[in-house]
N, C-alpha and C positions, 0 to 999 in steps of 0.2 A: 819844772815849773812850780811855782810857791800860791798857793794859796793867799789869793787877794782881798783887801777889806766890801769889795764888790760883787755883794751877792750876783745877780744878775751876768756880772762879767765871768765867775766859777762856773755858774751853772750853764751857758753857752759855752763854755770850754770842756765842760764833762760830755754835753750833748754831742759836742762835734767827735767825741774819741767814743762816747757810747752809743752813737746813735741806732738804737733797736726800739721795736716797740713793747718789749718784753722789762726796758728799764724806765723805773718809774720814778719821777721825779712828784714830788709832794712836799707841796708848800704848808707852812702854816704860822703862826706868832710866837713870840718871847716876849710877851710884857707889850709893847708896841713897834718892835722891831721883827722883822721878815729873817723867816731860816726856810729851810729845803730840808727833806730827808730823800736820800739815792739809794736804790735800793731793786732788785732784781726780782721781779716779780712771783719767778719760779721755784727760788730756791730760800727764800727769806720767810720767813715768820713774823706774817704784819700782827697777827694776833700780838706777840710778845712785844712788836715794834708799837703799836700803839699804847699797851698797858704800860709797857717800863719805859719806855723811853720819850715818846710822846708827851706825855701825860706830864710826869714827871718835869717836864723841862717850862712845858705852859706856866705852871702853879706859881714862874717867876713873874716879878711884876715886872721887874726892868731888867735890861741884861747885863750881866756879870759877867766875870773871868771864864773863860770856856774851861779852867780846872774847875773850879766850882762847880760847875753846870753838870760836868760828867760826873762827877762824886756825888749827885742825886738818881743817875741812873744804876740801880742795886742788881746788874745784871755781872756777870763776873770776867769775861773780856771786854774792858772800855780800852781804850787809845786814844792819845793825842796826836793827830796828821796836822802834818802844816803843805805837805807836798800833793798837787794834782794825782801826781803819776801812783803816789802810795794811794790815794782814796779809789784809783782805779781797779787797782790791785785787790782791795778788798771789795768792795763792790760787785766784783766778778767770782771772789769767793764767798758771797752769800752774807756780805757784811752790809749792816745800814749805816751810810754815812750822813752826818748832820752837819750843815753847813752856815752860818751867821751871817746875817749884813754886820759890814763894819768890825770883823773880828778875820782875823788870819790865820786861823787856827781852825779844824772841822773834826768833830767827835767821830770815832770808827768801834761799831758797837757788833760784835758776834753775834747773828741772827740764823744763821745756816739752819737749814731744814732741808734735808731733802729724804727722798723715798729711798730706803733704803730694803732690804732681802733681809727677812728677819734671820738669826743665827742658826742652823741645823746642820743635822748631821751630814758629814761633805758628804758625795756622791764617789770621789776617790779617795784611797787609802780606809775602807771601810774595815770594821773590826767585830767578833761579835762580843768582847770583852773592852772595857777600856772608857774614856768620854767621849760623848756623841757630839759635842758641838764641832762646830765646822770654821774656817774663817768667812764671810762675805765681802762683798766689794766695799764696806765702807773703812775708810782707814782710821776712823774716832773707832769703829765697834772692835777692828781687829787689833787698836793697840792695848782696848781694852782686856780683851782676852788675853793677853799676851802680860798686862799688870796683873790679871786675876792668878796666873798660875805663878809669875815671877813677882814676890813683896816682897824688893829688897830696892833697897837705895840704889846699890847701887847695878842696877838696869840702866841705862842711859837712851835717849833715843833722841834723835839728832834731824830734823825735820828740813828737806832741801825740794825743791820744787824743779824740773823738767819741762821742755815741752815751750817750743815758739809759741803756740798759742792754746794750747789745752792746761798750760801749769798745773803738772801734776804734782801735788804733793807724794813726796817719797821721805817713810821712816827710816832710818839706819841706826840697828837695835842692835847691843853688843852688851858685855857683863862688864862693867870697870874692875880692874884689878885681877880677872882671870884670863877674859880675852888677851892675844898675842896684839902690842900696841903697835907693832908693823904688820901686820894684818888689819888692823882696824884703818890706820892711815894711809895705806895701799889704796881698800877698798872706798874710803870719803875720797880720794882722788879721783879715782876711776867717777866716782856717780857725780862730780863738781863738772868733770871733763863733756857730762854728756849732751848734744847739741842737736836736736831735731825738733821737727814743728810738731808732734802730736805723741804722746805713749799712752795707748786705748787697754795696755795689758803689762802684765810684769815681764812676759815674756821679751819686752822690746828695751829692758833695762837689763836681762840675765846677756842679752847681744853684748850690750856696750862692754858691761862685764868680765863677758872672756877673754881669756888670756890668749887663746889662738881659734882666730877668728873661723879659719876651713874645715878644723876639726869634724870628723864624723858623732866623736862620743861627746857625750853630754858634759859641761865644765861646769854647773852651777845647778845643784838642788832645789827643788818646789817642795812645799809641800799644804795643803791645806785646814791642818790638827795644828792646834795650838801646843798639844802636848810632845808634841815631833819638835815643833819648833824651841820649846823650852827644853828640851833632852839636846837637842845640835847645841844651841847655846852654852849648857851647861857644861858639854866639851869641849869648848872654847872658841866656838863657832859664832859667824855674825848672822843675823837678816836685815832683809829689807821688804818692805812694806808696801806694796804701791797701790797710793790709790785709784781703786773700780777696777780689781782686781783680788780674788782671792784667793790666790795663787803667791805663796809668800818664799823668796829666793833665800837659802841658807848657801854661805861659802864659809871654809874652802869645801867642794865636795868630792867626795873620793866613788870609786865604781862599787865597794862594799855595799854601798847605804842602801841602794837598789833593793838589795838582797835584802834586806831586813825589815820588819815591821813593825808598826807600833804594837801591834798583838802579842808578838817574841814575847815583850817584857812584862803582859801583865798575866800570860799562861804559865805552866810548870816549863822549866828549861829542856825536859824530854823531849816533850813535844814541840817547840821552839826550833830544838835543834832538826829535828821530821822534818818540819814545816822548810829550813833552809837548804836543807841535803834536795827536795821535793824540789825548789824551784831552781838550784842548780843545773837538776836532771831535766826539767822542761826548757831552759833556755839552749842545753846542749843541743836537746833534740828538737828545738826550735827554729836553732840556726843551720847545724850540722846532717839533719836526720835526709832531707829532700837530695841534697848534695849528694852523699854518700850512698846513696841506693841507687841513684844513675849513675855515680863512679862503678857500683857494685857490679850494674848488668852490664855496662857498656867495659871493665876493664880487667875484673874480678870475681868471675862468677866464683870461686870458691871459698869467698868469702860468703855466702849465703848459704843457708844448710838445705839440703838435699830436695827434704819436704817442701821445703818456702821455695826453694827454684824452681818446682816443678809446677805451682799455684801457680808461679808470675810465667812460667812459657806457657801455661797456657788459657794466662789471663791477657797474654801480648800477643801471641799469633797470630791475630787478626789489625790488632793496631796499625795504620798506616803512618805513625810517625816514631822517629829515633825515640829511646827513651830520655832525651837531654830535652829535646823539644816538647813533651809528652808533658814534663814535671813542670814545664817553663809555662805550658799551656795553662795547665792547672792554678798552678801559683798567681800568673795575672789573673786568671778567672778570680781566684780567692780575694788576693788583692782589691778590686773590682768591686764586685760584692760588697765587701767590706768599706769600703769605701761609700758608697751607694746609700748602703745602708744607715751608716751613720748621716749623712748630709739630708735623707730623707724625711719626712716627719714622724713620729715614733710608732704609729700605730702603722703606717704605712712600711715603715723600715724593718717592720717584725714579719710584715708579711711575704715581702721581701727578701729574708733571712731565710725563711724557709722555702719560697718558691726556687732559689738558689741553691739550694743545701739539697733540696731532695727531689726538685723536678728537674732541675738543669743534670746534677753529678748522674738522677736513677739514666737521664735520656740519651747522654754522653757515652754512660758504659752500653746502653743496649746497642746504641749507635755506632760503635765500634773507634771509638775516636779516642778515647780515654781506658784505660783499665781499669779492674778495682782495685788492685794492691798499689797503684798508682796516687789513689783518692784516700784510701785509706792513711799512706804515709803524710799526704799534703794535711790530711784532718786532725793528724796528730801534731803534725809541726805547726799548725793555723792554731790549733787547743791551747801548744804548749806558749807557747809566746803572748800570750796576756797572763801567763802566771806572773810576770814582773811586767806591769805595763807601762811602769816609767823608761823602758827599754825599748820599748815597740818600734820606736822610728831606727831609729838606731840597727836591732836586729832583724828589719822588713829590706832592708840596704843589704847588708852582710847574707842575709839568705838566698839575695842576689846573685850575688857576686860568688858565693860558693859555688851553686848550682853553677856558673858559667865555667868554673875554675873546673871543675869537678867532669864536667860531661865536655871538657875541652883535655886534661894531663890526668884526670884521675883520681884516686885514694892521694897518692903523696904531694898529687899538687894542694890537694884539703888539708894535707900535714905539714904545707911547707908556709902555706897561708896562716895558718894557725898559727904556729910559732912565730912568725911576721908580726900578728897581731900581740902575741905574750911580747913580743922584743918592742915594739911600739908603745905599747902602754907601761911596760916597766920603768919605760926611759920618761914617761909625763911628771909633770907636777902641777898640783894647781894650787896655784898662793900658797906656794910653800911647803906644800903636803903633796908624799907621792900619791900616784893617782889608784893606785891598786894597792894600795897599805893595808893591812901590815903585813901582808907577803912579800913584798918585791918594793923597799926592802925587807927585812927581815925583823918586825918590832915584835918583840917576845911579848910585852906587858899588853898590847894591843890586840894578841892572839884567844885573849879572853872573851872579847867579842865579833870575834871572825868570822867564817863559816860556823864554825863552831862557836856556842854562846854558853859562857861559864854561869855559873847560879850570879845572880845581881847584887847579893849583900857579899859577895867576895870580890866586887870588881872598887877596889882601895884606889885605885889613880887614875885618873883619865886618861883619853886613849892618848899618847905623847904623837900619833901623828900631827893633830892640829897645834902643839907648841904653843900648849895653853901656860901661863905664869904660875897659876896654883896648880899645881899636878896633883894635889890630894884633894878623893872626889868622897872617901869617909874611912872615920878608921872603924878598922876591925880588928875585935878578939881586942878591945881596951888601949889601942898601940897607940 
């Protein structure tokens, strides 16, 4: 629908698609002729609407060409709409729209204001070395940050909106001329394809996303640091953006990244390398450790050393349940808790944390219904599994699933699971990239940042699993 010379007849047309009482229709002059400003009470800036644009437009004596008119407001997004449906659009993103009797045309002037979370240190992915700023939910502040660390032309960012009725603005942020250009036009497909009434989070864009939709493991990276997000990129990685949401998706993602931290790169590579061997050993015994102790008593005893079996018969003696059921008991309780805990409000959750931890585990063992070496192993597997906590959902499944494996065939049904899981994940890919790289396959040049993390002024090429165009990432030794 086209914008008619009929004030009057626009503004009963805006009303009937706007009607809230939050939008505000304000009348006032051009010389002697009737205009309207449209404009959304909550998220517009009348202060700015009145000084630059208002103002400015009065000072005419008779009215002119609506190009004229806008070249006196010195604000730096103006627009010419001639369509209803485009003035609605902006309207609802915080735009003031100006509308003339007798002109077909109506000014769209960038006024957005809203309340936004000032920048700080995220709350995930903390570091005690490295920058503290964080991303927040606004997507003008996080694209900012994201030019602050990246001044180069060529960054590209590609702006698509979502969403039957929330239109969400989403960035889609890639390097020109390094990024994979069938990687980039994959993923602009996927985010054109997506079709729902509302996306409150980014997490409801990384769905549309994945490539296989039942998957247990995780297909698409978060991260909150602008400095992660310019390091994924600089590998020839994309993101996206969404706005009211600070949680920014990097693809393709592979299962390494987990493992690694923004800290790795700004301590000595000794200690780096600790730091990754450390949360290998805690996911082992995260997933694997509850499993394998009820394989032990129920199938194995001599797999437990002499001493330690003689603690646990006569830490169990008394226990009225299997040890499969025992560890299962625990684990929901832990679960539980855990769960509880967070959903509760902080000061309450803490107290909570520990009425759990040390009144429920002391009353359970006195009571005969749980063990210690029982609680001990769950405390360890419960510790180890926030060592990587972009894993958590993921390995809170799997610990399941073992435990049932385990206290149903054994040690070898844990060993035959296991290998299941290496032959599953070898065989992934995601957008092009194996999913367990560079082990499975086998990229040599890649193994510099692996488990193993080589010193950072010897890493010459980026890592070739993302099948970036420039594979040189700096020379070294003059070459």
């Amino acid at each position: 629908m086209n914008i008619t010379p009929e004030l009057d007849y626009n503004l009963k047309a805006l009303k009937a698609i706007l009607g809230s009482d939050d939008i505000i229709f304000f009348e006032f002059t051009v010389g002697d002729v009737q205009a309207a400003a449209i404009y959304v009470d909550s998220i517009t800036d009348k202060e700015l609407l009145g000084l630059e644009v208002i103002a400015p437009l009065q000072k005419f004596e008779s009215l002119t060409l609506v190009r004229n008119m806008a070249k006196s407001i010195t604000l730096a997004n103006v627009k010419i709409k001639q369509k209803i449906n485009e003035c609605v659009d902006d309207i609802l993103s915080g735009h003031a729209v100006i509308l003339f009797d007798g002109k077909r045309k109506g000014i769209s002037v960038d006024l957005k204001k809203f309340q936004v979370r000032a920048i700080s240190e995220p709350p995930t992915g903390l570091s005690v070395r490295g920058p503290r700023n964080g991303f927040n939910e606004s997507i003008q502040s996080n694209l900012s940050l994201l030019r602050r660390y990246l001044k180069s032309s060529d960054l590209k960012v590609e702006i698509l909106t979502a969403g039957k009725y929330t239109k969400t603005a989403i960035a889609f942020t890639y390097i020109e001329g390094l990024t994979n250009p069938t990687l980039v036009k994959k993923v602009r497909e996927k985010l054109k394809k997506i079709n729902i009434d509302g996306i409150p989070d980014s997490s409801y864009v990384s769905k549309f996303l994945n490539e296989r939709k039942t998957s247990l493991f995780k297909q698409s990276g978060a991260t909150e640091r602008p400095d992660v997000l310019m390091e994924r990129m600089l590998e020839g990685r994309v993101g996206i953006i969404v706005d009211g949401s600070p949680f920014v998706i990097t693809l393709p993602y592979v299962l390494l990244e987990d493992f690694q931290s923004a800290e790795d790169y700004y301590v000595s590579t000794y200690r780096a390398n600790l730091l990754r061997f450390l949360r290998v050993i805690a996911i082992v015994f995260s997933i694997f450790l509850p499993g394998l102790f009820v394989a032990a008593q129920l199938f194995h005893l001599q797999l437990i050393p002499l001493n330690f079996l003689l603690t646990i018969v006569n830490g169990i003696k008394d226990i009225p349940f299997s040890p499969s059921i025992e560890m299962f008991f625990i684990l929901l309780t832990f679960e539980i808790l855990n769960e509880t805990s967070v959903r509760m409000p902080k000061y309450v959750g803490m107290a909570l944390a520990v009425v759990g931890a040390l009144v429920l585990g002391e009353t359970a063992v006195n009571a005969g219904i749980v063990s210690t070496p029982a609680i001990l192993i769950m405390a360890l597997s419960g510790i180890s599994i926030y060592a990587i906590p972009e894993l958590i959902e993921t390995n809170s499944v799997l610990r399941f699933v073992i435990l049932i494996i385990s206290g149903s065939v054994g040690v070898y049904g844990v060993l035959l699971f296991a290998a299941f899981l290496i032959c599953y994940l070898s065989t992934q890919e995601n957008y092009g990239s194996p999913y367990i790289a560079p082990y499975s396959p086998l990229i040599f040049n890649d193994l510099q940042d692996g488990l193993y993390m080589d010193n950072v002024i010897g890493m010459e090429k980026r890592p070739l699993t993302f099948r970036a165009k420039n594979k040189i990432r700096q020379k070294v030794d003059g070459k």
